[in-house]
RODO-2510 file (C-alpha; in nm, 4 decimals, decimal comma):
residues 321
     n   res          X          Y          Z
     1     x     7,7764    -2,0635     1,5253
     2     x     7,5194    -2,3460     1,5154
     3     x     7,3462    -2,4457     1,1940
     4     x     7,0015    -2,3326     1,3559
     5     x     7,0673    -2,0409     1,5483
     6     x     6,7324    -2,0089     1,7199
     7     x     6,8334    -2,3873     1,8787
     8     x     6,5258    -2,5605     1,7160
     9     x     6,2297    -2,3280     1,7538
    10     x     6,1411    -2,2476     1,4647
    11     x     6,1310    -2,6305     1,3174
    12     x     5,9237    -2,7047     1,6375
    13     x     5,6694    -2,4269     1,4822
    14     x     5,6524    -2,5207     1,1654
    15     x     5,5885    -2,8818     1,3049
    16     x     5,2738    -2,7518     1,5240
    17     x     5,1828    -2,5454     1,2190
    18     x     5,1686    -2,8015     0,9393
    19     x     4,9819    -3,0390     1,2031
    20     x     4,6758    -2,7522     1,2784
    21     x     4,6516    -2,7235     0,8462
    22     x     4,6393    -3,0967     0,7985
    23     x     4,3659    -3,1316     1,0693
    24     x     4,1427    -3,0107     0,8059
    25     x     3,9297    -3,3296     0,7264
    26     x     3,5948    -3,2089     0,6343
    27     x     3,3218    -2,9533     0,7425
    28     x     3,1329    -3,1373     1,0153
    29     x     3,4410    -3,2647     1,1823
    30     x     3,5750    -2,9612     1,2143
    31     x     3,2517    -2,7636     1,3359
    32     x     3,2383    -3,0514     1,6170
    33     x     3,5897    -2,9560     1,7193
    34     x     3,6280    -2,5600     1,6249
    35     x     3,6293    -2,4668     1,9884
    36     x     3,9379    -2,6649     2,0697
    37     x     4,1069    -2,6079     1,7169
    38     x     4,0535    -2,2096     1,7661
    39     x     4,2354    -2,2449     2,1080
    40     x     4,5143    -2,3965     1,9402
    41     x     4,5598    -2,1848     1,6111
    42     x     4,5656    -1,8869     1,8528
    43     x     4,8571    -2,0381     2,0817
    44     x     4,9969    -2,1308     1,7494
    45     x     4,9859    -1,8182     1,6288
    46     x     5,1321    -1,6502     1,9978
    47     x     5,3804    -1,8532     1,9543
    48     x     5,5127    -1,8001     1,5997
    49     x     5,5154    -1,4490     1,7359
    50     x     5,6994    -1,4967     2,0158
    51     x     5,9711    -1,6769     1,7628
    52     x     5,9767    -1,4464     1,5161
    53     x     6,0667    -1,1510     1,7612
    54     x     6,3597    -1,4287     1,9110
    55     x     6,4660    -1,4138     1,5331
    56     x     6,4456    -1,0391     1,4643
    57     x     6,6970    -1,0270     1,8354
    58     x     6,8860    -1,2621     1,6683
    59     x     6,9245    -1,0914     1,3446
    60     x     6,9876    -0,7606     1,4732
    61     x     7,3138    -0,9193     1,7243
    62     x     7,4450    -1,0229     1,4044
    63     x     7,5329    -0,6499     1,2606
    64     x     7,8166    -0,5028     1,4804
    65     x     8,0307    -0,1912     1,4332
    66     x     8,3650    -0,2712     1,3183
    67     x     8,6442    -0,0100     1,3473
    68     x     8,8475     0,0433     1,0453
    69     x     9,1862     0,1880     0,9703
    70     x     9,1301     0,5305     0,9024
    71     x     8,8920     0,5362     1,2327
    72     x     8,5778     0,4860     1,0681
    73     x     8,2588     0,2697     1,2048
    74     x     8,0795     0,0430     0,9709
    75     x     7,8931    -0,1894     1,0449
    76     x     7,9935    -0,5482     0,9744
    77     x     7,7614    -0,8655     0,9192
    78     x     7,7353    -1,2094     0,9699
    79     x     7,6553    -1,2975     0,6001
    80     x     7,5407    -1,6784     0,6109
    81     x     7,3898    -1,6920     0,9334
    82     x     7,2352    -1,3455     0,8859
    83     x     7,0515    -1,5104     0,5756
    84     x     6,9816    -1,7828     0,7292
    85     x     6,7649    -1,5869     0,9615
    86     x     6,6677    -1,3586     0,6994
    87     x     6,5193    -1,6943     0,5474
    88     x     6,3911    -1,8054     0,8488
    89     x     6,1730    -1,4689     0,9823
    90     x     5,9951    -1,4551     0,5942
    91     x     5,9242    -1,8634     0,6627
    92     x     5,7807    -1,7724     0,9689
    93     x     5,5532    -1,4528     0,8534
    94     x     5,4390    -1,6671     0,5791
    95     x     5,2952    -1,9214     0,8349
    96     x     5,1256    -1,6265     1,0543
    97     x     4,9813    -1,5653     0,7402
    98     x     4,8342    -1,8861     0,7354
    99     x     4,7373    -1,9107     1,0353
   100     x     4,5410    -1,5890     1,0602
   101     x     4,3254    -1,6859     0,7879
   102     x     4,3045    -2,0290     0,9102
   103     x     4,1567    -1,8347     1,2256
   104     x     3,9182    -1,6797     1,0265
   105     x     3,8044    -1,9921     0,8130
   106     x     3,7600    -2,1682     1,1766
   107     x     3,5046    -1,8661     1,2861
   108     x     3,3234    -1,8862     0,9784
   109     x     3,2347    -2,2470     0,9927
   110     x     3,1475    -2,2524     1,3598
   111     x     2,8913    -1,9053     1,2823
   112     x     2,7672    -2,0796     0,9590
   113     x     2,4186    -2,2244     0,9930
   114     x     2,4491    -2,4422     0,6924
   115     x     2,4457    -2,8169     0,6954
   116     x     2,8337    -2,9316     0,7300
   117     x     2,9708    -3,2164     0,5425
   118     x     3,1633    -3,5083     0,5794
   119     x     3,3459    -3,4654     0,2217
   120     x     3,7463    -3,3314     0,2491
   121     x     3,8645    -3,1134     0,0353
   122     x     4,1024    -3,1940    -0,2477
   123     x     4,4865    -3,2236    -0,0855
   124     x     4,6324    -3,0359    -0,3829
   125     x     4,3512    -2,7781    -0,3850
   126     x     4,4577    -2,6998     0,0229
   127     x     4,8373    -2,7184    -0,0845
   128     x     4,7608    -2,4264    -0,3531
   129     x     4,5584    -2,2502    -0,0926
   130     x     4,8247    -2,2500     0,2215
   131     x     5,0861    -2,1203    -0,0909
   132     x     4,8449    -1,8091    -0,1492
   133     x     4,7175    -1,7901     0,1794
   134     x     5,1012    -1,7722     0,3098
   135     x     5,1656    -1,4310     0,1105
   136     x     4,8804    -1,2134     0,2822
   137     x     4,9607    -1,0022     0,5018
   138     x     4,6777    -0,7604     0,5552
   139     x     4,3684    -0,8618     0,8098
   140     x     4,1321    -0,7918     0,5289
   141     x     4,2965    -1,0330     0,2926
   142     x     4,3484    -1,3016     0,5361
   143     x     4,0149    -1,2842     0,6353
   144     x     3,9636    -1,2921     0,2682
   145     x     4,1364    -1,6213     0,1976
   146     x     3,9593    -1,7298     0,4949
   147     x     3,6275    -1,6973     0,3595
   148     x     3,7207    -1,9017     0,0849
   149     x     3,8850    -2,1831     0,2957
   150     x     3,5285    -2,1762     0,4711
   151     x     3,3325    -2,2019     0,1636
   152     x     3,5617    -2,4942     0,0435
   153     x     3,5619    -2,6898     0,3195
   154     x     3,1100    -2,6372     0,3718
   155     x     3,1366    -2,7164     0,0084
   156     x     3,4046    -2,9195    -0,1741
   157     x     3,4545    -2,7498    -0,5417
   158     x     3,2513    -2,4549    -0,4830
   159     x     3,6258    -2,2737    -0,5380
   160     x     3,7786    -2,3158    -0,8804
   161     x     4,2089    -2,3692    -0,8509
   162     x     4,1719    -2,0831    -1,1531
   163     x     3,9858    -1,8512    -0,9316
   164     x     4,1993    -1,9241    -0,6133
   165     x     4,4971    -1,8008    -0,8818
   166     x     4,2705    -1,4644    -0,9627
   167     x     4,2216    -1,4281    -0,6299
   168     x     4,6105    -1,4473    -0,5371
   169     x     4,6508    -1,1354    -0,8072
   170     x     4,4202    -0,8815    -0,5862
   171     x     4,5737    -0,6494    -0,3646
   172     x     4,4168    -0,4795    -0,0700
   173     x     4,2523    -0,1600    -0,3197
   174     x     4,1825    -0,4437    -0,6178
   175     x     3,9594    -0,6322    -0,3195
   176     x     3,7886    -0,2630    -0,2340
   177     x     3,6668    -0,1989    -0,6166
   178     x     3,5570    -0,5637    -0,6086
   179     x     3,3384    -0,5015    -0,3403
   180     x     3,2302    -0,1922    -0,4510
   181     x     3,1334    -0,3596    -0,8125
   182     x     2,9598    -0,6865    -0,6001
   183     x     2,6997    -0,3915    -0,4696
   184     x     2,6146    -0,3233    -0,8534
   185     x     2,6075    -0,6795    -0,9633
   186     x     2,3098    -0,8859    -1,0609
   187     x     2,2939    -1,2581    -1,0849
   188     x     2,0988    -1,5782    -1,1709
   189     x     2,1478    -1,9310    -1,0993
   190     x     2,4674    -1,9919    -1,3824
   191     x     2,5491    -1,5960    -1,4590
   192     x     2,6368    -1,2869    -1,2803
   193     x     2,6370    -0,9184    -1,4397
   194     x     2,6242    -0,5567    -1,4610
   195     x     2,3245    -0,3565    -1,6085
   196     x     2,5808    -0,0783    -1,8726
   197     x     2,2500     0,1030    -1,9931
   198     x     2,3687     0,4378    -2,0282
   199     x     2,7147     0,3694    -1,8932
   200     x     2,5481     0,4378    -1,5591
   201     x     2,8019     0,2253    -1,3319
   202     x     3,0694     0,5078    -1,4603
   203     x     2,9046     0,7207    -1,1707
   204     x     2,9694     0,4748    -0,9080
   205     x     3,3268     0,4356    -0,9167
   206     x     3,3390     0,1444    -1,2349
   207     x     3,4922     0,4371    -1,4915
   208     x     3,5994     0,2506    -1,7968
   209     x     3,9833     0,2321    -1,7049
   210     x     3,8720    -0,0007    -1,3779
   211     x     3,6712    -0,1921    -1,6295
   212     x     3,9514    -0,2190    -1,8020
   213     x     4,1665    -0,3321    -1,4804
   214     x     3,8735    -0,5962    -1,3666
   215     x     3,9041    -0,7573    -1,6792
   216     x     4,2721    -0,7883    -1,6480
   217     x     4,2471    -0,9390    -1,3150
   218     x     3,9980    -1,1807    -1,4900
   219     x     3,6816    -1,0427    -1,2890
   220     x     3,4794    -0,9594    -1,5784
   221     x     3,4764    -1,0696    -1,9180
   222     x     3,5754    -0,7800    -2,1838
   223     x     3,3073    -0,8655    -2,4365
   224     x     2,9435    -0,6810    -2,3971
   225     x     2,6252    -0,8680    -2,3852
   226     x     2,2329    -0,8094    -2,4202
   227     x     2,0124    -0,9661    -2,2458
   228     x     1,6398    -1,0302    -2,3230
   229     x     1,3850    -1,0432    -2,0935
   230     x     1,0490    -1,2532    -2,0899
   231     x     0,7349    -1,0402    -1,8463
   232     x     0,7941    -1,1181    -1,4917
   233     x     1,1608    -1,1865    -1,5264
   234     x     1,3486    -1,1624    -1,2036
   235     x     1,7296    -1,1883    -1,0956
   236     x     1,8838    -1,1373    -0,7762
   237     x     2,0646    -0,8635    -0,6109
   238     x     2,2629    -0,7902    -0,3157
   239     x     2,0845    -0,8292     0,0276
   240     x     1,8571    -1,1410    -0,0093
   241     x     1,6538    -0,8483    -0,2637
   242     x     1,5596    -0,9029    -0,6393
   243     x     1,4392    -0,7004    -0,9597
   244     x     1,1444    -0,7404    -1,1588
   245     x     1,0928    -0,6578    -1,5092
   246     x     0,7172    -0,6437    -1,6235
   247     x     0,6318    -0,6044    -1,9891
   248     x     0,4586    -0,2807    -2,1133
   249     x     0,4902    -0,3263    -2,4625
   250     x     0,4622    -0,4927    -2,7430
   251     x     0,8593    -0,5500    -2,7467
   252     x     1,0628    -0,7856    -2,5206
   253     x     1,2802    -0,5689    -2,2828
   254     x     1,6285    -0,6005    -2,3387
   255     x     1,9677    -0,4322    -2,1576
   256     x     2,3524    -0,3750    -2,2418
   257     x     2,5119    -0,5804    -1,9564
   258     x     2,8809    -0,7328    -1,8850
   259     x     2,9321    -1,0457    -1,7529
   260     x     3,1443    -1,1852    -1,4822
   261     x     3,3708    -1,4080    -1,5435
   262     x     3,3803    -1,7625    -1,3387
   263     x     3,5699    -1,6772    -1,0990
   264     x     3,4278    -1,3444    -1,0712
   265     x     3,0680    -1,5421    -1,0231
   266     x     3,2508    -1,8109    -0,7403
   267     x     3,4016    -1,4358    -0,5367
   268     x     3,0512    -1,1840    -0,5908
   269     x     2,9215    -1,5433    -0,3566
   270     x     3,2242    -1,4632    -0,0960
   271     x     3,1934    -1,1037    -0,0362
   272     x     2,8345    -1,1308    -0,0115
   273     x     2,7625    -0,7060    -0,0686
   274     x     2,4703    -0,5021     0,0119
   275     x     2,3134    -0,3567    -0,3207
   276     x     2,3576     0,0059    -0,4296
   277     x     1,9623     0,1165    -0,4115
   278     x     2,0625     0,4675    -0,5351
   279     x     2,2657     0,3244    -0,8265
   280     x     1,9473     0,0465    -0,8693
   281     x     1,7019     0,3025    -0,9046
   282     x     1,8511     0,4855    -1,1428
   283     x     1,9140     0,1974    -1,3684
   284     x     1,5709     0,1240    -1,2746
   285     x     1,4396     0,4867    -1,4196
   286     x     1,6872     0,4628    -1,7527
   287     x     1,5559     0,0641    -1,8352
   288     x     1,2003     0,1790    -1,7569
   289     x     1,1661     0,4828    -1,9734
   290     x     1,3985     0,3263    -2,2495
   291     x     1,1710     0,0341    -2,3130
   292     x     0,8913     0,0430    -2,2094
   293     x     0,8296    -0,1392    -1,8545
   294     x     0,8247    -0,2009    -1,5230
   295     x     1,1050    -0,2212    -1,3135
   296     x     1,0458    -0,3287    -0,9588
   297     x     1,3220    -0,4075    -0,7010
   298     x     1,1555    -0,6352    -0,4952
   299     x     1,2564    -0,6680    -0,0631
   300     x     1,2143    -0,9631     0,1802
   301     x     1,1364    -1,2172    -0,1127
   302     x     1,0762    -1,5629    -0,0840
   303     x     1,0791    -1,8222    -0,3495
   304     x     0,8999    -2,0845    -0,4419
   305     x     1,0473    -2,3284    -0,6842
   306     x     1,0722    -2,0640    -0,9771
   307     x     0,8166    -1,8232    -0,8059
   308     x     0,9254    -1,4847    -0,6611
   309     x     0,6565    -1,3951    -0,3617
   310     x     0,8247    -1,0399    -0,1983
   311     x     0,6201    -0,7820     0,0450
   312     x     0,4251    -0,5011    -0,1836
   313     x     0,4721    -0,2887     0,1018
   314     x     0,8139    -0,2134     0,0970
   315     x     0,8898    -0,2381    -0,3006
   316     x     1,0115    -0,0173    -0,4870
   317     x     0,8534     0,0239    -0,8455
   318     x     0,9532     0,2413    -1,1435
   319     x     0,7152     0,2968    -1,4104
   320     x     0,8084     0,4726    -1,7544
   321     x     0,7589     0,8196    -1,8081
***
């Protein structure tokens, strides 16, 4: 049998593959070109397919039934060519893999309405993503991975090689409780965290053992913090909204919170999750009654240098009881 039993396909895919990765120069080039690179990492893609059924035909002609003495039927294999396949069909899922999220990157940057640049990315960063991109197989992951390629390539270093590595640890239901957790999450320009008054976030599906998990996976930081608050403090929260704290005391408000870790921060960016009102407002009630203030969460904000301006008419503002 030949040394390459599907006669050369498979190195002419991995050729057309490695050529549609190392297009990737920087942002703006590939935003001018995304039409015709789409059309081609989609034939790519049909086409690694197309050879990776050839291989599983292949694979499968190399198991017969072989009679044996006492007129039994096992079945008998072509070891080293049937591993050679073997070794060939997970080369060629890994680069699907690839490719899919690749696919997803590419419709990302040609959506994005952000100014593209003519900075690449760093060579060894894209070699450590294709290795973690290549062992996704779920559309949600790839597409994932390919939000990340995205934000790399708008934004050279925006993605840590430490957080591409936490990232590569998630599975499919670790990515769900992320999201789930990005919905409860507050954030300012260098910090992101959760508001623990009262062990609230317990109610919302963050019980103490998925703490416990999310700081394994090196999402949050294990440690608890307090944070102090000056009157008219604001941080941000998912869907463009904010919170305001305004002083009705003599004491500086303070909460229990838990930070994120880095590249917990660089991800709550990716996923990009509506805020949890109901959970909001009830943190809102508990921080308001505990010390003393107002807690507003403020919708449609603009801002102005360090200035929050948001519409009174659709706020929503807790007093203390």
């Amino acid at each position: 049998m030949a040394s390459d039993p599907t006669g050369g396909i498979i190195a002419t895919i991995f050729g057309t593959a490695a050529k549609g990765l190392d297009y990737f120069g920087s942002a703006a080039k590939i935003r001018r070109d995304s039409p015709e690179l789409i059309k081609h990492n989609v034939a790519n893609y049909i086409a690694m397919e197309a050879a990776k059924d050839h291989v599983e035909r292949l694979r499968q002609g190399l198991i017969e039934e072989q009679l044996k003495p006492d007129g039994r039927k096992e079945p008998y294999i072509y070891g080293l060519e049937l591993v050679d396949l073997n070794q060939k069909a997970d080369a060629l899922q890994k680069e699907m893999n690839v490719s899919k999220s690749v696919q997803h990157a590419l419709e990302v940057l040609q959506q994005s309405k952000s100014e593209p640049t003519e900075e690449q990315i760093d060579p060894d960063w894209s070699f450590k993503w294709k290795d973690y991109a290549s062992h996704v197989s779920s559309d949600e992951m790839r597409m994932l991975w390919g939000k990340i390629l995205a934000g790399e390539l708008e934004r050279p270093g925006r993605f840590s090689f430490n957080t591409l590595h936490v990232m590569s640890r998630l599975g499919k239901n670790d990515a769900e409780i992320f999201l789930n957790l990005a919905s409860l999450a507050t954030w300012e320009t260098e910090r992101a965290f959760l508001i623990t008054e009262d062990n609230i976030f317990y109610e919302y599906g963050v019980p103490y053992l998925t703490q416990l998990e999310l700081e394994d996976l090196g999402l949050l930081l294990s440690a608890g913090s307090v944070r102090r608050f000056k009157d008219g403090y604001w941080f941000h929260i998912g869907g463009g909204q904010a919170i305001v704290i305004k002083n009705k005391g003599d004491k500086t408000p303070e909460v229990h919170t838990k930070l994120f870790t880095q590249a917990g921060r660089e991800l709550l960016n990716l996923v990009q999750a509506d805020a949890n009102l109901d959970y909001f407002q009830k943190i809102g009630a508990c921080v308001a009654n505990k010390l003393k203030c107002e807690f507003i969460i403020a919708k449609h904000i603009q801002i102005e240098g360090t200035r929050l301006r948001w519409s009174r008419d659709t706020e929503i503002r807790i007093a203390p009881q």
